[in-house]
N, C-alpha and C positions, 0 to 999 in steps of 0.2 A: 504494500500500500504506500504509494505515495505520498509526500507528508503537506503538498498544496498543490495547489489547482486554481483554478482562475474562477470557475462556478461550481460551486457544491452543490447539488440538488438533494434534500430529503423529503424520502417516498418516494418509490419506484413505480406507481400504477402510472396507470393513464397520463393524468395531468403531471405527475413528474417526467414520463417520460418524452413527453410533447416539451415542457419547458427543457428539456436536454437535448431534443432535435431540434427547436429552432435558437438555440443558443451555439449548439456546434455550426447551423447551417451561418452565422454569423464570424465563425473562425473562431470561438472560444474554448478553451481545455475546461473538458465537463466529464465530474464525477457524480454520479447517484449512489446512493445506501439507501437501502432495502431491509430491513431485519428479516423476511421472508423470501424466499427464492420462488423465484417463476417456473409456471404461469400463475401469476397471483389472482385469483375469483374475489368478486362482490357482487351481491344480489344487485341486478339492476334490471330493466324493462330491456336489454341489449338489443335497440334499436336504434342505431345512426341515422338520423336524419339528411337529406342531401348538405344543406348546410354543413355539417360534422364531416360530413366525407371529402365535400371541398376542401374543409378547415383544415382535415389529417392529408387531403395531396399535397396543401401548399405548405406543410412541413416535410415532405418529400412518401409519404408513405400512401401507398396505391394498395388495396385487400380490394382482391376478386373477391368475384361473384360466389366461387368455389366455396370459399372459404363459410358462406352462407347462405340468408339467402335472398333474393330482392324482392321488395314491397312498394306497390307506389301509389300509396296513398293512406288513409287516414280515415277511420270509419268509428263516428259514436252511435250507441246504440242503449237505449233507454226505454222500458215499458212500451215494448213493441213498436216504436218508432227509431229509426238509424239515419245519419245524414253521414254521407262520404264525399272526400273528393278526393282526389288525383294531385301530388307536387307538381306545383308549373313550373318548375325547374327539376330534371332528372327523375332519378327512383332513389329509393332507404334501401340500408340494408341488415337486416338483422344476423346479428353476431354474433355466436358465445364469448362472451366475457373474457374467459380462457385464452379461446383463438385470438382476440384485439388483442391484448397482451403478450403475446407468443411474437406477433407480428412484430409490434409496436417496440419488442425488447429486439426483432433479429436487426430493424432498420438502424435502432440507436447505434445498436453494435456495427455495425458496417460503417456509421459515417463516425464511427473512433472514439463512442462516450465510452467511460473508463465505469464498469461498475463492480458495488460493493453488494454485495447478495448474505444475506445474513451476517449482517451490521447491525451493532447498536448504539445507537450516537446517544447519548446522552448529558449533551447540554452544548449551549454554545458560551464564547469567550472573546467579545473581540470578533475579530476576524479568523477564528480559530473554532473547527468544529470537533467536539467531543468525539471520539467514535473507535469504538472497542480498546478502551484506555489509552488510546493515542489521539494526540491535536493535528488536526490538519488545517492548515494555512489557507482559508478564499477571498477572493478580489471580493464573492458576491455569494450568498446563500439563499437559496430559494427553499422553502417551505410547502411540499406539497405530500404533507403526512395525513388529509385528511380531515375531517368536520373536526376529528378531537385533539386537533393536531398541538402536540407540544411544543413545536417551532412557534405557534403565534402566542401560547402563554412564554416561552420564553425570551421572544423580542417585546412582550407589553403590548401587545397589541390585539390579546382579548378583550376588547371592549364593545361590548354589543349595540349596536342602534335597536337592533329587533332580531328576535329569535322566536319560532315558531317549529314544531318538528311533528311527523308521522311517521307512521311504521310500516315497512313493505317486509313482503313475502313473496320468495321467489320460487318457482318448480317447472322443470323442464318436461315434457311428455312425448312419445314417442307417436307419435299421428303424423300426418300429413296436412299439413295447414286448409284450411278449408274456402281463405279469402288471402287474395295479394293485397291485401289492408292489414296493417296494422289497427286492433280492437279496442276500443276502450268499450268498457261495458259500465255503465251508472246503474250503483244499488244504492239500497239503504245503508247510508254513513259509510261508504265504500267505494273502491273504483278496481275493477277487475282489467289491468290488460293483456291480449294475448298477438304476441308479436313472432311470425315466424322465420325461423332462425336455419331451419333446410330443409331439403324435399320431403324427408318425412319426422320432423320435429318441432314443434313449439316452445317459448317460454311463456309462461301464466306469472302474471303478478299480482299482487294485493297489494293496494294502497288505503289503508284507513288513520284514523286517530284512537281506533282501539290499539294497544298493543296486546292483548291477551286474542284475536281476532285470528285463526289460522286460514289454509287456505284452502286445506278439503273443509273445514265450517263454512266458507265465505261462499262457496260453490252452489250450496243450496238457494240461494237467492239467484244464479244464475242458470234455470236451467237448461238452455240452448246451451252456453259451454260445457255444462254438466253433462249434457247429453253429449257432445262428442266428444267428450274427455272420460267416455264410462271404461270404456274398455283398452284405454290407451294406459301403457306400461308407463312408469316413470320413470325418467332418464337421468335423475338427480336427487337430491335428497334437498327437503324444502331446508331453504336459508334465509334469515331475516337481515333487515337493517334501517336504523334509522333515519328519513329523510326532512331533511332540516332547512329552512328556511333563514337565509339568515344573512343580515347588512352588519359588518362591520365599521368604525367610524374609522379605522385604516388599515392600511392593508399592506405596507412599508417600512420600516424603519431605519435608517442608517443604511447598511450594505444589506438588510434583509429585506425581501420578497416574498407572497403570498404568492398559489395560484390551487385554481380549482377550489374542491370544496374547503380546505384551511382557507381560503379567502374569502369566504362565505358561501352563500349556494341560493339555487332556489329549488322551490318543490318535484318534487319528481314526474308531478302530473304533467310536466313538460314536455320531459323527453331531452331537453336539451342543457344539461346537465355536463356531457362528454364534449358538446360544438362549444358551450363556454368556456373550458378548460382551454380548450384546444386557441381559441380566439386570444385568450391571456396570455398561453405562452409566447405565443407569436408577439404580441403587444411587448412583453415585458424584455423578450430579448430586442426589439427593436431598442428597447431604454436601456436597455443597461450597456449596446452598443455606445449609446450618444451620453450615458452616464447621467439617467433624468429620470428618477425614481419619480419626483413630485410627476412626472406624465403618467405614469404609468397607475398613479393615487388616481389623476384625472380621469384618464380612459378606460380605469379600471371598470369606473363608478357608469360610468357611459354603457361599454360592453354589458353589465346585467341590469340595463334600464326597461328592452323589450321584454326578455324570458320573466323577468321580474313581474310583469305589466301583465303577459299572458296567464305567468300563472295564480294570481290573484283574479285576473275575470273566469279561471278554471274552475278555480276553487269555490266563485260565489254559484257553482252549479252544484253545491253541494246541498244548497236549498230544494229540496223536489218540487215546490209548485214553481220557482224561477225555472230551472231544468226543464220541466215537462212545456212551459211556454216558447224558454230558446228553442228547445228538440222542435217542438210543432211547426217554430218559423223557420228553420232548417229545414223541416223536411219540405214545406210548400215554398219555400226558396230557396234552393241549393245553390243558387252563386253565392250567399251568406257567408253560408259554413266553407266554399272554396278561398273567397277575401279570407276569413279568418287562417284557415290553413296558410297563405300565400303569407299573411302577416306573420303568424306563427314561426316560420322556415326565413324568415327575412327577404323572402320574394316582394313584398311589398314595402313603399316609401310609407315614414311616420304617416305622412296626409292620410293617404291612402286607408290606411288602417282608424286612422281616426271619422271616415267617410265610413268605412263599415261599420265600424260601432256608432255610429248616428241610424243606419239604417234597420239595423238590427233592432235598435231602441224604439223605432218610428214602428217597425213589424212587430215588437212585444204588445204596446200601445193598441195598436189596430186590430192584434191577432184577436 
C-alpha cells in the first residue's frame, strides 16, 4: 500500500467508484478502500434509467444489453387503473446490483485506480487517511461510504436540513418478465416495484414507512403480481435497506468531498438515486481539477433540485383519494403521465415540466 495518492476515495460501491472514474478520466492518482470485496450487493429497485446510463458512458463505462435486461418505459398501476409511457430518449436497463458493480470495479481497474479491498480506515487527520493502522497522504478525500457514512461525521458535516427515511425490501424471482415496463404498483401505505433484470428474471421491491412490513406480507395487496409470482422460484434471499431522504447544509469541507448517498439522497421512489451519484462524481472531479470545492457546494445543491422535486410530488400519491384522481387523469390523458416521465428522466426543460404540473392541476380540478 502506498502511503499517498492524490485522491483517496472511501467506499467502493457505485458512487465511489464513479467518483474514481471520472477523477482518473481527469489524470488524477486514485485510490479506493472498500472494507468489503467485490461484487458488493444492496437492495435496490436495479433499474438504470436512460439518464444513468448516459451518466455511467460519459465516465467511460458502456454495460450491454447482455449483461441484462432493457425496458422502455414506465408503467403505474393502481386499483385497476395503469398509465405508461415510453422514455423519449432511449431505453433503461435493468441490472443486478452485482453485475453494475463487477463492471463498474473491471473499468476502474483498466483506466489504473489503485484499490484497497478489505480496508478499514478509521478516521481521518489532516490530509492523512487512517487505514489498516497506516496514514496515507491525499491532495483530496472523497467520502462515498454511504447514508451512514462516517466520512461526513468525521469532516463535521453531519448536519441535517431535513431527514426523512423508508424501508425497502428486495427479492429477485425467477419468471420471465411479463411487460418491457418497469412497474410501480400503489397499495395501501406501500409501493410495490417490479423491474426486469433478464429474459427470465425479475426484481420485486417494497417501499413503505412500515419497517416490520415484508414482502411475501406486502404481496397480498397485490394480487396480479401475486399471481404471477405464484409459482416462480426465488432467485435470492429477500434483503432490506433503508431509504433516506435527506438535505445536508454541506456537503464539503476543507480537502473533503461528499458524493452519492453520504451526501445526502433522495427517496427511492425515484429511481434515480444511481444517475445522481453518477452526475456528482462527474461535477466534483471537474472541481477539484480547477480546485473549487465552494462549486461543487453550488452544483451540488442544483444537481438534487429535480429528483428532489419529483420525488416529493411521488410521494404526495401516497394519499389514495389524491392517487386514485392523478391515476384517473392519467389514464384519460396519457400525454400527462409521458411530460411527467420526460421530466422525471430530465428529457424535459424546468418550463416545461412546470407546464405539466399546471395541466395536470387544471385535469385534477375538472376530473
Amino acid at each position: 500500500m502506498s502511503n499517498q495518492t492524490e485522491v483517496f476515495v472511501i467506499g467502493g460501491g457505485p458512487a465511489g467508484l464513479a467518483a474514481a472514474l471520472a477523477a482518473r478520466q481527469r489524470g488524477f492518482e486514485v485510490t479506493v478502500a472498500d472494507s468489503l470485496a467485490p461484487p458488493i450487493d444492496k437492495p435496490c429497485g436495479e433499474g438504470l434509467m436512460p439518464d444513468g446510463i448516459a451518466a455511467l458512458q460519459r465516465l467511460g463505462v458502456n454495460i450491454s444489453a447482455r449483461h441484462g435486461q432493457r425496458f422502455r418505459g414506465i408503467r403505474f398501476v393502481n386499483s385497476g387503473l395503469s398509465a405508461e409511457a415510453v422514455f423519449p430518449n432511449g431505453t433503461a436497463l435493468g441490472v443486478r446490483r452485482t453485475d453494475l458493480h463487477r463492471i463498474m470495479v473491471e473499468h476502474a481497474a483498466t483506466a489504473g485506480v489503485c484499490f484497497l479491498w478489505g480496508a478499514v480506515v478509521t478516521g481521518l487527520d489532516g490530509d492523512r487517511v487512517l487505514v489498516n493502522n497506516e496514514a496515507v497522504r491525499a491532495r483530496w478525500i472523497i467520502g462515498a461510504d454511504g447514508g451512514s457514512s462516517r466520512v461526513r461525521r468525521w469532516a463535521g458535516l453531519d448536519i441535517h436540513r431535513r431527514k426523512e427515511q423508508r424501508y425497502a425490501f428486495r427479492r429477485h424471482y425467477q419468471v420471465a418478465p411479463w411487460a418491457d415496463f418497469m412497474e410501480l404498483h400503489w397499495g395501501p401505505n406501500c409501493q410495490l416495484y417490479v423491474t426486469p433484470v433478464g429474459p427470465a428474471e425479475v426484481c420485486v421491491a417494497l417501499i413503505s414507512r412500515d419497517p416490520a412490513l415484508r414482502l411475501e406480507q406486502a404481496l397480498a395487496a397485490f394480487p396480479y403480481v401475486a399471481s404471477q409470482l405464484a409459482s416462480a422460484k426465488h432467485r435470492s434471499v429477500e434483503r432490506g435497506a433503508i431509504s433516506v431522504t435527506r438535505k445536508l447544509a454541506r456537503v464539503c469541507a476543507g480537502n473533503i468531498a461528499l458524493v452519492g448517498d453520504a451526501s445526502g439522497g433522495v427517496d427511492a421512489i425515484t429511481g434515480e438515486g444511481l444517475c445522481l451519484a453518477f452526475h456528482q462524481a462527474d461535477l466534483l472531479a471537474d472541481c477539484l481539477i480547477r480546485r473549487d470545492l465552494a462549486r461543487y457546494q453550488r452544483e451540488h445543491r442544483a444537481l438534487a433540485r429535480r429528483p428532489a422535486l419529483m420525488a416529493s410530488l411521488m410521494l404526495l400519491l401516497e394519499h389514495r383519494r389524491l392517487r386514485d384522481r392523478v391515476m384517473r387523469s392519467f389514464a384519460t390523458k396519457p400525454q400527462l403521465f409521458a411530460h411527467m416521465l420526460a421530466t422525471h428522466v430530465g428529457a424535459a426543460s424546468p418550463l416545461q415540466g412546470a407546464a405539466t404540473g399546471l395541466a395536470l392541476g387544471w385535469s385534477l380540478l375538472t376530473t
